[in-house]
ROTI-606118 format. One line per field, with one value per residue: residue number from 0; residue in one letter; x, y, z of N, C-alpha, C, O in turn. Coordinates in steps of 0.02 Angstrom, whole numbers, plus 50000, padded with zeros to 5 digits. Layout:
i = (NUM  ...)
aa = (A  ...)
nu = (X  ...)
nv = (Y  ...)
nw = (Z  ...)
cau = (X  ...)
cav = (Y  ...)
caw = (Z  ...)
cu = (X  ...)
cv = (Y  ...)
cw = (Z  ...)
ou = (X  ...)
ov = (Y  ...)
ow = (Z  ...)
END
This chain:
i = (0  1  2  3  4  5  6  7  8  9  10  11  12  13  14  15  16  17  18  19  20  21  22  23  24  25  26  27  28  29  30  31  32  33  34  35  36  37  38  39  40  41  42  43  44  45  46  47  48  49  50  51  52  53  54  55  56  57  58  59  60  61  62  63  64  65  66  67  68  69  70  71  72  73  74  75  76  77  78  79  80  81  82  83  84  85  86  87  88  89  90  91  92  93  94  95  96  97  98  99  100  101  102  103  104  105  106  107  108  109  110  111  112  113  114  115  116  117  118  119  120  121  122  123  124  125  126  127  128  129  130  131  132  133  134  135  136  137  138  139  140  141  142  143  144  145  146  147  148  149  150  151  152  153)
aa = (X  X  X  X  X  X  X  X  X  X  X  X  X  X  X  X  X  X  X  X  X  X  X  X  X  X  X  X  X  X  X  X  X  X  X  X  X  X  X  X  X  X  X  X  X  X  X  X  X  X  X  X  X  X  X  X  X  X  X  X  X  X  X  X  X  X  X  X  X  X  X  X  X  X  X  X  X  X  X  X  X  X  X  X  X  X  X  X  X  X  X  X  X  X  X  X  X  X  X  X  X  X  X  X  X  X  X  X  X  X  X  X  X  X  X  X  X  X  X  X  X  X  X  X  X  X  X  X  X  X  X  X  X  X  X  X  X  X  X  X  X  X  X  X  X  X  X  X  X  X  X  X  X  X)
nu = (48044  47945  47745  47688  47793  47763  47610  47642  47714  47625  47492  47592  47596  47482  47427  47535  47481  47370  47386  47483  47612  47703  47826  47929  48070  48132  48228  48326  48210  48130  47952  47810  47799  47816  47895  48078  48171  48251  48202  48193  48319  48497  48617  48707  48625  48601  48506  48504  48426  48313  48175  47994  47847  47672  47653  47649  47829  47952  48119  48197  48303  48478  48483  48525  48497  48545  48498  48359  48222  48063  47891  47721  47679  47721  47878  47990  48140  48231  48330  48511  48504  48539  48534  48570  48551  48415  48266  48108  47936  47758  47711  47756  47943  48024  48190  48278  48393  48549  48562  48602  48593  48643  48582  48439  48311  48146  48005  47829  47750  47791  47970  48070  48216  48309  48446  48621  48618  48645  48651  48680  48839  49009  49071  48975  48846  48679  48507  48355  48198  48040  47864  47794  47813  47977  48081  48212  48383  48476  48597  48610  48692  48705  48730  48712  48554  48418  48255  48092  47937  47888  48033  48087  48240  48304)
nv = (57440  57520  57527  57645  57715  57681  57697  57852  57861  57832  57927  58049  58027  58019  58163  58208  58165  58226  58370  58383  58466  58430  58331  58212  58166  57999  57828  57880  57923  58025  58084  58097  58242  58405  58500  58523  58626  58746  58764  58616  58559  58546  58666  58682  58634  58507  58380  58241  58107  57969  57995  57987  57999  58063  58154  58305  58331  58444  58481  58606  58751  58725  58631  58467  58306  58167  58007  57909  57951  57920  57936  57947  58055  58183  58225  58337  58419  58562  58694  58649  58583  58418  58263  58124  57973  57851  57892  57857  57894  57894  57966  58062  58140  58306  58356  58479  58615  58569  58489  58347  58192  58064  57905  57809  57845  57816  57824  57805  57891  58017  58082  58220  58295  58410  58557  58516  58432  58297  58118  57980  57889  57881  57750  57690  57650  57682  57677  57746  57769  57781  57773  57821  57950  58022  58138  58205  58338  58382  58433  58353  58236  58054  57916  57752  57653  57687  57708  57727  57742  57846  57917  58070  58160  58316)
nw = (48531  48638  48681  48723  48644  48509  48479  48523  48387  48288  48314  48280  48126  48093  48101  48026  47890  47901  47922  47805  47740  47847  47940  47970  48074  48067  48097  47985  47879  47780  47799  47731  47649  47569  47514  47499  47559  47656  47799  47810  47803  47841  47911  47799  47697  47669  47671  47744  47711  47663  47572  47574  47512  47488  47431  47271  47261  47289  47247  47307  47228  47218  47344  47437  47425  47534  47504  47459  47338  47347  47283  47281  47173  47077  47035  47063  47042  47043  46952  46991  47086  47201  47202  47300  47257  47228  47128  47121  47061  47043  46978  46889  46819  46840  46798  46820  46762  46748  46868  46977  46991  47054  47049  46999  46887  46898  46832  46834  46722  46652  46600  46609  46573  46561  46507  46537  46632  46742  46748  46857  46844  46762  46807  46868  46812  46780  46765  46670  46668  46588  46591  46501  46397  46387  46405  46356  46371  46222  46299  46385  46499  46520  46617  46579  46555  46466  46447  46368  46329  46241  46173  46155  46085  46114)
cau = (48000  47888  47688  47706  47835  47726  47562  47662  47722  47559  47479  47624  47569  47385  47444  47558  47442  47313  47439  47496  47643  47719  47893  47938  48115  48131  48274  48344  48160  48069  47891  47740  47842  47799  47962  48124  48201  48300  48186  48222  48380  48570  48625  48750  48593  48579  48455  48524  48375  48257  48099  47929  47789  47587  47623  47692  47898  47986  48175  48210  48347  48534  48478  48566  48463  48574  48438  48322  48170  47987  47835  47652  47660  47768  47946  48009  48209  48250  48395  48565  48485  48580  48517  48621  48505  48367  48222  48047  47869  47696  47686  47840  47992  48037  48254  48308  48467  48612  48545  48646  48582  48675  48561  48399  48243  48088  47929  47750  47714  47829  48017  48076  48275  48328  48524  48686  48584  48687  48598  48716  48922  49046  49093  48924  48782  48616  48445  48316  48144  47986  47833  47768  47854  48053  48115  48283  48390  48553  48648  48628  48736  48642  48774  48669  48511  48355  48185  48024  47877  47880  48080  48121  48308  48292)
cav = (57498  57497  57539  57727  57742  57666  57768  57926  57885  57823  57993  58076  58005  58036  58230  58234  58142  58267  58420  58360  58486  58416  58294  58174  58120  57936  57799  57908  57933  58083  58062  58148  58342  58421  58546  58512  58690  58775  58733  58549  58541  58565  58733  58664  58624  58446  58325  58165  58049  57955  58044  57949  58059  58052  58230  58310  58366  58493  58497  58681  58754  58723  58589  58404  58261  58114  57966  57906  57974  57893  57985  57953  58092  58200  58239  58423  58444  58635  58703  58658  58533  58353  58207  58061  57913  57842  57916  57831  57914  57847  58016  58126  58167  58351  58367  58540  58623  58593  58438  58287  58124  57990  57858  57793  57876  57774  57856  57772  57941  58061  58105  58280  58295  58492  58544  58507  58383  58231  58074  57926  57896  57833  57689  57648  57652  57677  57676  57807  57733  57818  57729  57856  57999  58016  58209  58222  58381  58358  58453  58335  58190  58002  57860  57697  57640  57748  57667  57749  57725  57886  57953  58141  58201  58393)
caw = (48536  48669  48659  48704  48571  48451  48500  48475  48325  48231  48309  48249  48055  48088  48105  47971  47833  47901  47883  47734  47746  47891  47907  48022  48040  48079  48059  47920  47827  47789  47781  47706  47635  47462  47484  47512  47577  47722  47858  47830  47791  47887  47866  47738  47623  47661  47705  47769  47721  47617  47587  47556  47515  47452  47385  47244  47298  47236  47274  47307  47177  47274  47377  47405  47477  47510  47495  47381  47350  47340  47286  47243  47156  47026  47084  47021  47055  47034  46945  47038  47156  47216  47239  47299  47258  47172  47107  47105  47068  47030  46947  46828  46849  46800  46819  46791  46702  46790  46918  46969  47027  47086  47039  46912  46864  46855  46818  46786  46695  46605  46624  46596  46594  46545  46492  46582  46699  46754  46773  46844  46839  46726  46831  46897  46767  46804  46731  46667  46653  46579  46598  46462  46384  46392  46343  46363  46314  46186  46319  46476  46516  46551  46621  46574  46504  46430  46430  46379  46254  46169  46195  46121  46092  46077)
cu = (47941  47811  47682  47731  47786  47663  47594  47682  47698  47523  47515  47606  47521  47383  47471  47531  47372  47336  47443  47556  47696  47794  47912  48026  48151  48186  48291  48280  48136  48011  47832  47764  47845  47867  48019  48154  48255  48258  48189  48280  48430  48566  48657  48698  48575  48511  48472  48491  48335  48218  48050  47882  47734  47577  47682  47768  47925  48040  48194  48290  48436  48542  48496  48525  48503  48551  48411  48266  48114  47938  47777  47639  47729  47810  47991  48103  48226  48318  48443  48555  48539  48513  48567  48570  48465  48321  48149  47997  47816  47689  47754  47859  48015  48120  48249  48378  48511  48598  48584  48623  48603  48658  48494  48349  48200  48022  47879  47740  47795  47885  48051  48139  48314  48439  48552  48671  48621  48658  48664  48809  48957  49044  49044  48878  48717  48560  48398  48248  48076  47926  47769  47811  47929  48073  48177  48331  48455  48612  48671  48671  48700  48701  48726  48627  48454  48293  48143  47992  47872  47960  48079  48187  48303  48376)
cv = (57479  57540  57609  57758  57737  57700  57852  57936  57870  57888  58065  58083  58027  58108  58249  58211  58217  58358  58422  58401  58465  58381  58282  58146  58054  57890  57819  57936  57994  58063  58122  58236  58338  58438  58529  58592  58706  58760  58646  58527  58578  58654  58734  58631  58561  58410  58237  58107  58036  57987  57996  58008  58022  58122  58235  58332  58396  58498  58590  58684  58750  58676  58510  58336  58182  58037  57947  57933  57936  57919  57956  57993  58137  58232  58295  58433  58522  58638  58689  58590  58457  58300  58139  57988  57886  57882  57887  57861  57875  57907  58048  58145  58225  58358  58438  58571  58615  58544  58414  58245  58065  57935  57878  57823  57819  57803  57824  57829  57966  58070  58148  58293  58350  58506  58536  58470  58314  58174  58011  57951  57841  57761  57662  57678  57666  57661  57732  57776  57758  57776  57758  57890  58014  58094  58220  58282  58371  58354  58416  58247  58105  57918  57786  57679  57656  57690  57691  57725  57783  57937  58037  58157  58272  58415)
cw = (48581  48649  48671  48640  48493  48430  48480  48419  48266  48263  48265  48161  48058  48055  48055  47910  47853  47865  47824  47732  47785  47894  47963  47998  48080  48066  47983  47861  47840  47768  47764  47685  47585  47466  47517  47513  47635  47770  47854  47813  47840  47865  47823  47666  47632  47666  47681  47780  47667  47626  47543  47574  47489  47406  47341  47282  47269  47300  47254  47255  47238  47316  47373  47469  47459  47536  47450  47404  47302  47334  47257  47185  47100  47080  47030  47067  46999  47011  46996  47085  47126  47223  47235  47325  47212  47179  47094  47096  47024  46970  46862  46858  46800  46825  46766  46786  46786  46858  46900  47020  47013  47083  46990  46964  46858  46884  46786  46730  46645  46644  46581  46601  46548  46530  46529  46651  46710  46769  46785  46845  46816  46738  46869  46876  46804  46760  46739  46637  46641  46560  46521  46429  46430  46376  46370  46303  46298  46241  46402  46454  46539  46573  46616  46541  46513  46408  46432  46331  46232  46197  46119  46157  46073  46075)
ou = (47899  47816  47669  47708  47779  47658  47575  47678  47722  47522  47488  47604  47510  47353  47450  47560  47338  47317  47409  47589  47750  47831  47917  48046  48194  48208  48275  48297  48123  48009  47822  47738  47865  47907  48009  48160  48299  48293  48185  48288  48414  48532  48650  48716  48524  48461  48462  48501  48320  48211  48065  47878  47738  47532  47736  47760  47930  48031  48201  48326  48436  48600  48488  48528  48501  48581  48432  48251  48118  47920  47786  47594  47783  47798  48014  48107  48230  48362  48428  48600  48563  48457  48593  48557  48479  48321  48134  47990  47829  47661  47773  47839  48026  48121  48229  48422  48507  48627  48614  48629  48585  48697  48487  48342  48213  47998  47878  47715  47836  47880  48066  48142  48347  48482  48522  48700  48613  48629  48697  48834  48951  49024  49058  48857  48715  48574  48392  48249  48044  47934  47721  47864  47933  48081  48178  48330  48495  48656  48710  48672  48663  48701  48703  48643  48428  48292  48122  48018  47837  47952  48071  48198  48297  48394)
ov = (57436  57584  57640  57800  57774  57729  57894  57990  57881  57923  58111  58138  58067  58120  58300  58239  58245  58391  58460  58357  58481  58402  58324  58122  58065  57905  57787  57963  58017  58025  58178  58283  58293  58405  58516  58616  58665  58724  58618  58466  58627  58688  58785  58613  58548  58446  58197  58065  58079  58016  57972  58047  57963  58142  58206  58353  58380  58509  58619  58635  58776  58667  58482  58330  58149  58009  57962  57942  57926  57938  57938  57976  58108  58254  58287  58457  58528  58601  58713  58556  58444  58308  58112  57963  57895  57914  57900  57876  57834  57891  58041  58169  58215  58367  58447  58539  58638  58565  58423  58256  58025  57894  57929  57828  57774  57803  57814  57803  57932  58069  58129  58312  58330  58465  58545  58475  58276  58181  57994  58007  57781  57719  57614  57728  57657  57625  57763  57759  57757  57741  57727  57859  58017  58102  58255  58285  58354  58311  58430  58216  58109  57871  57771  57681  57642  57645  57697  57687  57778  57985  58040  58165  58285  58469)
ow = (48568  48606  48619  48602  48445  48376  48439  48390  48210  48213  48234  48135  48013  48003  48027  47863  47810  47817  47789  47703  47759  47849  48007  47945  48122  48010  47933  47809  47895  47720  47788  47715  47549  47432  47577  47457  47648  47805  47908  47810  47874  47827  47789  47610  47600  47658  47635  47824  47627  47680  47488  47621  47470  47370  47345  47339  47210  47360  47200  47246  47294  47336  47319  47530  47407  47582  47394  47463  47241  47390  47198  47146  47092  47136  46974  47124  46938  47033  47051  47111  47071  47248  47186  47380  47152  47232  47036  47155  46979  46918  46804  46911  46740  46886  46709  46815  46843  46908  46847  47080  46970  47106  46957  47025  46818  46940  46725  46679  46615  46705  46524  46659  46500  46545  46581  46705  46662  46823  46735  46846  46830  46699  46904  46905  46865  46712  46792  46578  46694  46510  46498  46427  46491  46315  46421  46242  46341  46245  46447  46401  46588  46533  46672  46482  46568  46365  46490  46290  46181  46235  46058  46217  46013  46052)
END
């Protein structure tokens, strides 16, 4: 990468930390984007990348991001939504009815996991990690192992 390249793409950051809306897409990363929707994704729904954020994210309902995702901040998956990856936040994780992710949960804060939600697969376990509060509901599915300091089975 030469010094141009590099200049445009620490201006590029300057802009989108200032934005704060914004989304850069880089050797496979998304950077700095609360929403995951139809303007960043294929027209088939995708998005073909890690995402690192400073803001909260909310995966739009339908949507399949095949990556992991990194957040400062609380991470909200909408009814229906994909994710093919892990899951990290500094903040909570809210999964809603009818999600499926492909890999572990770990939340400093609270994790929120609603009915018919899939966490994980038979043949390759995962982990669900609550750095606080655990609520998991009867009707969702969890391939692996459950760690919080205050878990609820509703």
């Amino acid at each position: 990468m030469n010094k141009v390249q590099r200049r445009n793409d620490r201006e590029m950051g300057e802009r989108a930390r200032m934005l704060g809306t914004s989304h850069m897409i880089a050797a496979r990363q998304v950077k700095n984007i609360r929403c995951v929707g139809a303007a960043e994704t294929g027209e088939d729904g995708f998005l073909r990348a890690s995402v690192r954020t400073w803001h909260p994210l909310l995966l739009k309902s339908g949507y399949i991001i095949q990556g992991d995702i990194k957040s400062r901040r609380d991470v909200v998956l909408e009814d229906k939504s994909v994710v093919c990856g892990d899951i990290v936040s500094l903040g909570s994780i809210f999964v809603g009815k009818s999600v499926r992710v492909y890999g572990s949960l770990h939340a400093r804060k609270n994790i929120v996991i609603q009915d018919d939600a899939i966490i994980g697969r038979r043949e390759l376990p995962q982990q669900v990690t609550a750095g606080q509060l655990l609520k998991i509901s009867g009707k969702c599915k969890i391939y692996g192992t459950v760690r919080g300091e205050n878990t609820l089975l509703l």
